[in-house]
C-alpha positions in Angstrom: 94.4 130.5 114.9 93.0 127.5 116.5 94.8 126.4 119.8 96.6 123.1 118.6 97.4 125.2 115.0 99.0 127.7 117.3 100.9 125.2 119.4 102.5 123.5 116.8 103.2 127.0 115.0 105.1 128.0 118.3 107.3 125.3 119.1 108.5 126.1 115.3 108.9 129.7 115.2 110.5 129.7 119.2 112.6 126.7 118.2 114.5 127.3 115.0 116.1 130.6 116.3 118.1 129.1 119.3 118.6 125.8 117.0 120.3 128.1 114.6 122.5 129.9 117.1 123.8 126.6 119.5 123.7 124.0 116.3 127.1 125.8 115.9 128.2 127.0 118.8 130.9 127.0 119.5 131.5 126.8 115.8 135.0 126.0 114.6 136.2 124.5 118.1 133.2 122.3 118.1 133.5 118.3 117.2 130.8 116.7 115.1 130.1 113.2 114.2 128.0 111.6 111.6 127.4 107.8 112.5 130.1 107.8 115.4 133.0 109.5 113.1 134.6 112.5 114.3 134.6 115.5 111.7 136.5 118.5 112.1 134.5 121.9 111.5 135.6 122.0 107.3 134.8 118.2 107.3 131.2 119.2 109.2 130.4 121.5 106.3 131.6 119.7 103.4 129.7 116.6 104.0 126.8 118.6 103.5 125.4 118.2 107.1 126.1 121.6 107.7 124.1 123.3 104.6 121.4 120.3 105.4 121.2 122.0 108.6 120.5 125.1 107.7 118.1 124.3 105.1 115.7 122.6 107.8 116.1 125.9 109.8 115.6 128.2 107.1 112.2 126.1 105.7 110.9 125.4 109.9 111.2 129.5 109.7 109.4 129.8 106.1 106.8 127.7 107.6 106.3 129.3 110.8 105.6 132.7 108.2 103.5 131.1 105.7 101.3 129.4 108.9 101.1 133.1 110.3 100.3 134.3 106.5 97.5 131.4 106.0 99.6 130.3 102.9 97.1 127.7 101.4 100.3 125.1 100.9 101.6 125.6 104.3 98.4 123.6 105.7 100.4 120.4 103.6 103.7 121.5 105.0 102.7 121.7 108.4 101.2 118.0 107.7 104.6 116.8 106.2 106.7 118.3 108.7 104.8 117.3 111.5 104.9 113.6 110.0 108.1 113.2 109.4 108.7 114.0 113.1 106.2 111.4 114.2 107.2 108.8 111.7 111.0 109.2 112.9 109.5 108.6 116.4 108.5 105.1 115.5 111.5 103.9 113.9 112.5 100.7 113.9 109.5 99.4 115.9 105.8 98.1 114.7 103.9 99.3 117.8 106.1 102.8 116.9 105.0 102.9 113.3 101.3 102.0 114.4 101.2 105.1 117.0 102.9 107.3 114.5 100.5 106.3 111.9 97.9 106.7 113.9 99.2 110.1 114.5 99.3 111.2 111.2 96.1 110.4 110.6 94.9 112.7 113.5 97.3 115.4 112.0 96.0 115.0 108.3 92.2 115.0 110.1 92.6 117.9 112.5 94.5 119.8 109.6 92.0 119.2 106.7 89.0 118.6 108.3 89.0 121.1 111.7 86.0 123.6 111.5 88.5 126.0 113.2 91.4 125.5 110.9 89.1 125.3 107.8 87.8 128.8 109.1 90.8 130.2 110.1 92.7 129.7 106.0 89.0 130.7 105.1 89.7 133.8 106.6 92.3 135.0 104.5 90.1 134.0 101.8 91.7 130.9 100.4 90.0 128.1 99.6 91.3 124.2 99.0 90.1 123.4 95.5 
């Protein structure tokens, strides 16, 4: 797996177990807020933060095994996930949304177009067609 491929496969698969365990701790004594209002721990779950939560979890894990798998379609998750990160970086801000763009573009290049990761999703014999 090529170095930056690995990098940004760590920081998922290291990252979404302790996210999982302190997102909630302590869970029902906790207090949450969503745009500066207080919810209590039923509110938390019932606005769907909670379940939204656990679904970005649950898919940063899925992604983290279908990068390790060489899952042909994990190469365009890895791109949207990464994106969305960068894009959320430069928020509200033109030079932001310039240097995030120009990101992405790096991201979609390095992913698509990388001898290394080309050869390493070669190597478990998928192709992009």
């Amino acid at each position: 797996m090529p170095w930056l491929f690995m990098f940004m496969y760590g920081v998922n698969a290291i990252t979404f177990v302790p996210l999982l365990l302190f997102g909630f701790w302590p869970w029902p004594s906790a207090t949450y807020k969503i745009n500066g209002e207080v919810l209590s721990y039923s509110e938390f779950w019932l606005s769907g933060a909670g379940p939204l939560f656990l679904v970005f979890i649950g898919s940063m894990a899925y992604l983290s095994f279908a990068t390790a798998k060489g899952l042909l379609w994990s190469r365009w998750g890895n791109l949207c996930y990464w994106s969305a990160i960068f894009l959320l970086f430069g928020y509200d801000s033109v030079v932001g949304l310039v240097i995030s763009s120009t990101l992405v573009a790096a991201l979609w290049y390095y992913i698509f177009r990388s001898t290394k990761v080309v050869a390493y999703y070669s190597s478990f014999g998928q192709s992009e067609t």
